[in-house]
Residue frames as a rotation matrix with the C-alpha (Angstrom) as fourth column:
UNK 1
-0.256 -0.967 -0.008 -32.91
-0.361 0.087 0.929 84.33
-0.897 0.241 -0.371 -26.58
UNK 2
-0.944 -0.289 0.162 -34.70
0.018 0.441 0.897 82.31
-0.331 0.850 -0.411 -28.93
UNK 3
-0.414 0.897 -0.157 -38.15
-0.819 -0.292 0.494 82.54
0.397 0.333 0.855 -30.97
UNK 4
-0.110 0.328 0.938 -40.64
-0.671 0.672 -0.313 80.34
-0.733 -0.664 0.146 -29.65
UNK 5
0.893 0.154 -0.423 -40.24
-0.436 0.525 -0.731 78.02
0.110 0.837 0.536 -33.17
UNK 6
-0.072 -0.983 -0.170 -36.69
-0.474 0.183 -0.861 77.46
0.878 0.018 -0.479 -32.15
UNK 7
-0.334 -0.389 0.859 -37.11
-0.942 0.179 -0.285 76.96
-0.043 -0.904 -0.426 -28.89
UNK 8
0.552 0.834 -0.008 -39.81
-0.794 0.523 -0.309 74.36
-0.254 0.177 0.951 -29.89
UNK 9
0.751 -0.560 -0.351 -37.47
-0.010 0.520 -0.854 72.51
0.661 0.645 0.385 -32.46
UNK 10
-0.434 -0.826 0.360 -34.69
-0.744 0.103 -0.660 72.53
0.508 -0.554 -0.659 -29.72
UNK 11
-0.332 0.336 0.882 -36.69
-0.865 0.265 -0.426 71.04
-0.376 -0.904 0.203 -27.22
UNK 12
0.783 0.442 0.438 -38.29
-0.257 0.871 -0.419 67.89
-0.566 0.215 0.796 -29.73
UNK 13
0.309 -0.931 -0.196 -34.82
-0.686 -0.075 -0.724 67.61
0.659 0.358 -0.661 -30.81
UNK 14
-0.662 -0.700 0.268 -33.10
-0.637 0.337 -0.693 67.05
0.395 -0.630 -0.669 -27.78
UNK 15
0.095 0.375 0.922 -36.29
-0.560 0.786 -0.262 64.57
-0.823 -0.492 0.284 -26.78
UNK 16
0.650 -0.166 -0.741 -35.42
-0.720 0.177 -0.671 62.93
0.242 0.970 -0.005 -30.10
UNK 17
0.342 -0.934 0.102 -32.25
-0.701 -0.326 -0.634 62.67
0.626 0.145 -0.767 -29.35
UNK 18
-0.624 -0.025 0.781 -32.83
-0.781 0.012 -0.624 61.74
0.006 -1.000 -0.026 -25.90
UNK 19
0.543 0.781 -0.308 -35.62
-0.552 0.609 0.570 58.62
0.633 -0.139 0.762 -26.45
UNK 20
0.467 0.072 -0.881 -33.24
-0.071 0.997 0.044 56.13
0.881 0.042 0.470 -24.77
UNK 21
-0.620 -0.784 -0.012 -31.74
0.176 -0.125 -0.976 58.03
0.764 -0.608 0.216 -22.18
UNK 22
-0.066 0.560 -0.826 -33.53
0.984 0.175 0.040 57.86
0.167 -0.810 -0.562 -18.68
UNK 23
0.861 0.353 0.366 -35.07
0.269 -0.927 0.261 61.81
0.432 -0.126 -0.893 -17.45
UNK 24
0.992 -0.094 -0.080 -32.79
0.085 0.057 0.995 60.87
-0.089 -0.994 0.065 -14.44
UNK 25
0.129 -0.868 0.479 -29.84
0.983 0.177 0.055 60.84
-0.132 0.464 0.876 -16.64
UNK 26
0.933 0.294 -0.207 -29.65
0.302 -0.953 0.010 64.86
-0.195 -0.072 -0.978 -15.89
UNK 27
0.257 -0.815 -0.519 -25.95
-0.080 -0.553 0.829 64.98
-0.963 -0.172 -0.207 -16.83
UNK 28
-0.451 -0.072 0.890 -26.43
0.505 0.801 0.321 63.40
-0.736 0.594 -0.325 -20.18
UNK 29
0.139 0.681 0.719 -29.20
0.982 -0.187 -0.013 65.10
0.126 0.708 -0.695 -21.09
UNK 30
0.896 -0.057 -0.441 -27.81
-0.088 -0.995 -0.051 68.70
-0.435 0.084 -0.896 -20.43
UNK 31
-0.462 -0.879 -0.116 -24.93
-0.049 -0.106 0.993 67.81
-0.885 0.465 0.006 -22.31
UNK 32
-0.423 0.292 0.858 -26.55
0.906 0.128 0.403 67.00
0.008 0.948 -0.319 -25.45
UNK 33
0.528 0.845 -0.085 -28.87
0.775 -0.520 -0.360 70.20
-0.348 0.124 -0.929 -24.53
UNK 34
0.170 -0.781 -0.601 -25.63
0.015 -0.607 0.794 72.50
-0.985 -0.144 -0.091 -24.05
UNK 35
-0.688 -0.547 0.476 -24.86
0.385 0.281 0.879 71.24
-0.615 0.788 0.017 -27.66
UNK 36
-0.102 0.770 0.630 -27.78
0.994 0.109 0.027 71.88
-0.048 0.629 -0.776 -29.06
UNK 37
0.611 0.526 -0.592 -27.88
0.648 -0.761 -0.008 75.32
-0.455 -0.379 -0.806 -27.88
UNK 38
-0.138 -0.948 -0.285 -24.28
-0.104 -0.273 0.956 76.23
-0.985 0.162 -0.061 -29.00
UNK 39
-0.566 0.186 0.803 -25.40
0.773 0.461 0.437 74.85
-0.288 0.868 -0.405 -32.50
UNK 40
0.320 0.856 0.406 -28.55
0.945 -0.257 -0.202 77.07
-0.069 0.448 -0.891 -32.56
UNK 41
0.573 -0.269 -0.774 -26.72
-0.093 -0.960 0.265 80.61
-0.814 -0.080 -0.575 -30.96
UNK 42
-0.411 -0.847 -0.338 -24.34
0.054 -0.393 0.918 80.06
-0.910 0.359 0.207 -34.02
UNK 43
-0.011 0.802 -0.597 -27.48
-0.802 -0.364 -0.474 79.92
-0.598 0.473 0.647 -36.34
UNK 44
-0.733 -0.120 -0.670 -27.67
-0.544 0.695 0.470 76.36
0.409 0.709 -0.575 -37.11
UNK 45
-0.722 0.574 0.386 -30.63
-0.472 0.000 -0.882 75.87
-0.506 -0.819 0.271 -36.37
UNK 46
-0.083 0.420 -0.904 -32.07
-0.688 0.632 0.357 72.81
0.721 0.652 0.236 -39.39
UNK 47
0.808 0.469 0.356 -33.46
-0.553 0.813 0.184 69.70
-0.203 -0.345 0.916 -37.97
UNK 48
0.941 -0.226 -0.253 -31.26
0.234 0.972 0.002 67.47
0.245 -0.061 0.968 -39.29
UNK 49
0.025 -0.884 0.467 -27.76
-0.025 -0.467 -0.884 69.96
0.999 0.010 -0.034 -38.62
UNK 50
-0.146 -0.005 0.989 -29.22
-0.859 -0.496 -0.130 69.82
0.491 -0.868 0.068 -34.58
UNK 51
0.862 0.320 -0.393 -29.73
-0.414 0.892 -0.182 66.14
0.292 0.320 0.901 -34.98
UNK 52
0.636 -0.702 -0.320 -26.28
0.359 0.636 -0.682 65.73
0.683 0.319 0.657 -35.31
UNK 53
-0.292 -0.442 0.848 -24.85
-0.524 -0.668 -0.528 68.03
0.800 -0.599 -0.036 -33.02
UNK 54
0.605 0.543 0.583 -27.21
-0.796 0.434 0.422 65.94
-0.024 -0.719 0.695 -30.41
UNK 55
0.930 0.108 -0.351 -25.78
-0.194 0.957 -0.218 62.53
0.313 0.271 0.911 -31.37
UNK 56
0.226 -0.945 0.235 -22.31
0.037 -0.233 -0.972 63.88
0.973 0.229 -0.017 -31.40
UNK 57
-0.396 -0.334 0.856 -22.35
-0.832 -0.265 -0.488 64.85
0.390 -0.904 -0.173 -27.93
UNK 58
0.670 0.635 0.383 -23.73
-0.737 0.632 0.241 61.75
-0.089 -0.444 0.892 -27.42
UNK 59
0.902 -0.432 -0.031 -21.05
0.400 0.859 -0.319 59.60
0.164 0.275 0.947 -28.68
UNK 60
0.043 -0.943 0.330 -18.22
-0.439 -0.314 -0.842 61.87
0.898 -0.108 -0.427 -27.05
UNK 61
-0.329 0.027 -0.944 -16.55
0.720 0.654 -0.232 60.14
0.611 -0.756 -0.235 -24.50
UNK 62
0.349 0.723 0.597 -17.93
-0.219 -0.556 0.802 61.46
0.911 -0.411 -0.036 -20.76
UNK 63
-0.787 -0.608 0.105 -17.27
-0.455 0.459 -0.763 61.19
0.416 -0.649 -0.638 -17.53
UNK 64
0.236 0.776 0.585 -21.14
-0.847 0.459 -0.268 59.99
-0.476 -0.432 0.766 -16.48
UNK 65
0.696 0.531 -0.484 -20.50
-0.629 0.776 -0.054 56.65
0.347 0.342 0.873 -18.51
């Protein structure tokens, strides 16, 4: 789906993103991924544009919190 430079830059993104959230936190962290992905398939696919997309879904409300 994606080049392996994207996939890369997804993946140290969303551990970016992700420093403070536990591994175990597996509903968290596939929400933020889900986001990230949706960002990249629509070709936004800058560090700091996938950044934010990460954070965002971080600070929507949820039902894990």
């Amino acid at each position: 789906m994606f080049d392996m430079e994207t996939t890369a830059l997804l993946r140290a993104v969303l551990e970016e993103v992700c420093e403070n959230i536990p591994v175990s936190e597996t509903g968290a962290r596939t929400h933020v991924a889900s986001k990230l992905l949706e960002a990249a398939a629509q070709g936004q696919v800058s560090t700091d544009v996938l950044r934010t997309a990460g954070r965002k879904a971080l600070n929507q409300p949820t039902m894990w919190r």
